[in-house]
Phi, psi and omega in degrees: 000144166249152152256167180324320187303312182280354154296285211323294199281354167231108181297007177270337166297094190252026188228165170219154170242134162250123170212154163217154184306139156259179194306296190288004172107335181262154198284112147246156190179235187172141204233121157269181145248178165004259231271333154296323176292324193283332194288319192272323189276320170331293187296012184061017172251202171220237210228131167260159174255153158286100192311019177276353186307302166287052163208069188215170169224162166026269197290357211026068147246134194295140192237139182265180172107266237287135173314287205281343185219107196195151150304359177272314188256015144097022199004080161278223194229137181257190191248151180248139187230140192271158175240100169295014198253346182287337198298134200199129192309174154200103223270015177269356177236152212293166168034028216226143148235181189222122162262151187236144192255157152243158196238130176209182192278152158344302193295354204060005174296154187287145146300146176255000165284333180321121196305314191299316158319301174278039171217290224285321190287301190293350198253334151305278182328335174265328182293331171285330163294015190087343205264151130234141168280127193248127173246172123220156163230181198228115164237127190274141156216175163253135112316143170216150195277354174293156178260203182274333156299337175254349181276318167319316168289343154261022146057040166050043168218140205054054147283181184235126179272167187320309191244125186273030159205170200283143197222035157338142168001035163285099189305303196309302173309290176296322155346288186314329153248022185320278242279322162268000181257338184294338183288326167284319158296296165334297164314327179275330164315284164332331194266326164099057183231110186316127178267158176236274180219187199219180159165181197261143191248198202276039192178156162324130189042028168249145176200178218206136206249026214268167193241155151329165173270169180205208159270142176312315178286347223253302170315320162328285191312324187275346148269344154273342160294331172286311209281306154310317174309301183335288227285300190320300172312319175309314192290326200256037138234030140071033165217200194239175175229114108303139170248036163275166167321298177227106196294323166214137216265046157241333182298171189243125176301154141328083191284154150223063194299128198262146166211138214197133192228182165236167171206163172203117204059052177071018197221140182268146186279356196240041161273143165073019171058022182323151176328301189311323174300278253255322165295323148348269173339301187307310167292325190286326192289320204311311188254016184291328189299307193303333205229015172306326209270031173243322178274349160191107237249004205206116177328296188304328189291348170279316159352327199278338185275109165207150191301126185055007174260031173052032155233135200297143159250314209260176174254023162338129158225162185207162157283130181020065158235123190296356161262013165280134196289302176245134173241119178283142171236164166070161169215154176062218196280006144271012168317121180226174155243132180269107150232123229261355166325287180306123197255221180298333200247016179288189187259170183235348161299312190302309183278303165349275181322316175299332161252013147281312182312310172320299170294015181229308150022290204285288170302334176264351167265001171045088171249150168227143195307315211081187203249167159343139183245128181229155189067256197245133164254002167298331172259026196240165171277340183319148177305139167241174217267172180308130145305332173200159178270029162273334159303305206308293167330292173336292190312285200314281118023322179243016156292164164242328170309285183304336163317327225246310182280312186272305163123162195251038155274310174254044187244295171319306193291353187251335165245056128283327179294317222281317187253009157289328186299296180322265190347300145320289160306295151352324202269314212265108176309094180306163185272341175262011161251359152304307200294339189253333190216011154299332162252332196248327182271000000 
């Protein structure tokens, strides 16, 4: 990480990226140079966006239904404000650091739907209670040797992965793609985002990537950076990254296993299974159904949930068991929770947030787990989690907990999202009802 004092003083850095998260997990922002960014931050200001960032889907097409943003109300601009503590080389592109913003109104009040806004608010909200929150997360994707331009020109079908057989912790395998996973470790080391290891994962080309644990917020940021970085590197080595869930439905979906502790006074609060464990715990199951379209935000992300494919059906939790929705890790003050819901394409302000908010739920209601789910939970009577995301919608929509938590400003704004998406997707004709009734139906 740098500080301002030490941009000032290396003059080899001559570009800054101002960015913040938008609804879908990506950095938008705008790159100064130097001596503009230091002349806007001296003067307390940042940079402005059009506040259509957040009313946009995919496609950045402005979308109606949203509070904050519309054509009635002229899509003006809101300010990306630097959190300088975020500021960082970022040595895979030349001459460049990156700052991650909060985004707020004229007045400096927060938008409060901005996903980093909505993690800043539960991770306060846990400092009042005492807590501080350790999240990580572990994110899977495929290489593929198309670069993005040629996977496009092939409408992202039949590409190719790196490695043509399941490369699970496979040394051999993952060789072949060494010389592009050192880069990305390295880089992100560079960036000042601790590598822990890399390795090959469950299917042809996909493979994984993990980090130190941090603070929530802190993490949040070191994951969409690591997650833009992946690609950018990828793109200047002429091949792709994708993180969706489910790139194609013969493949074993993308995961993002989430782990998440409380602490307190320098201390974890979940030793020993503590009461705080367990009402945590208690809460993410309790409320997951209700808080799906934070954990899976996209019509494909449910594609990923199927029975024995190392994504969770259920609201299950076990000690280390991998069929399970929540998985226990650790002892003693490494006692986590691993929650295995989430996939590659989730937002990580968003889900974060959502299962502190859960876990914290969990602690003012002195809720309880039930006991250890032992064996196949895929095969189990356990609650399951949403099947599509019109269920997802569903959940959301008849709760009281995100209201309660969140506020029903950004509870509205996310399923606007949720159901601008259904609504899309509802409209489009797929290659597998071509492939079924084009000749036969």
């Amino acid at each position: 990480m740098l500080t301002v004092d030490e941009l000032r003083a290396d003059e080899s850095i001559d570009t800054v990226i101002m960015a913040f998260t938008d609804m879908q997990g990506r950095l938008l922002g705008k790159r100064l140079h130097r001596d503009f960014f230091f002349e806007q931050i001296d003067h307390g200001h940042g940079t402005e966006g059009c506040n259509y960032l957040l009313a946009l889907d995919m496609e950045m097409d402005p979308v109606a239904g949203y509070e904050i943003a519309s054509w009635e109300r002229g899509y003006g601009d809101f300010e990306l404000v630097p959190d300088l503590e975020t500021l960082r080389r970022i040595p895979w592109l030349e001459a460049t650091s990156m700052v991650q913003c909060d985004v707020a109104w004229a007045d400096g009040s927060p938008v409060r739907p901005s996903p980093r806004q909505v993690l800043r608010a539960q991770v306060e909200r846990a400092a009042a209670l005492g807590y501080e929150a350790m999240f990580a997360s572990e994110l899977e994707f495929y290489l593929l040797r198309e670069s993005y331009g040629e996977a496009h020109a092939k409408r992202y079908v039949d590409l190719t992965p790196s490695v043509p057989y399941i490369l699970d912790y496979h040394i051999l395998a993952s060789t072949y793609d060494e010389p592009l996973l050192r880069q990305i470790r390295n880089g992100m080391h560079g960036a000042g985002i601790p590598v822990e290891t890399s390795k090959g994962e469950a299917w042809p080309g996909q493979q994984e990537i993990n980090f130190r644990y941090a603070g929530a917020l802190a993490m949040a940021d070191n994951h969409v950076v690591y997650k833009n970085g992946a690609k950018e590197i990828a793109h200047l080595n002429g091949c792709s990254i994708t993180f969706m869930a489910k790139p194609d439905h013969t493949w074993i979906g993308s995961s993002c296993h989430i782990h998440s502790s409380l602490w307190r006074g320098g201390e974890s609060a979940f030793a020993g299974e503590s009461d705080v464990f367990r009402a945590y715990l208690a809460g993410q199951i309790a409320c997951a159904r209700e808080l799906a379209i934070f954990f899976a935000p996209n019509v494909n992300s449910y594609k990923r949930y199927a029975a024995e494919s190392w994504a969770p059906t259920t609201l299950a939790w076990g000690r280390d068991n991998r069929t399970c929705g929540f998985r226990i890790l650790g002892s003693g003050s490494a006692l986590r929770i691993e929650t295995r819901i989430p996939g590659g394409d989730v937002n990580p302000y968003l889900a974060f947030a959502a299962l502190l908010a859960a876990g914290l739920h969990g602690i003012e209601n002195s809720l309880e787990p039930g006991p250890p789910l032992e064996g196949n939970a895929y095969a189990s009577s356990a609650d399951r989690f949403p099947s599509t995301l019109r269920d997802a919608i569903a959940a959301l929509e008849n709760g009281t907990m995100a209201r309660a938590a969140f506020g029903d400003d950004v509870v509205d704004h996310y399923l606007n999202y949720a159901r601008t998406e259904q609504a899309l997707f509802d409209r489009v004709v797929t290659n597998w009802e071509r492939e079924r009734l084009y000749e036969r139906g």
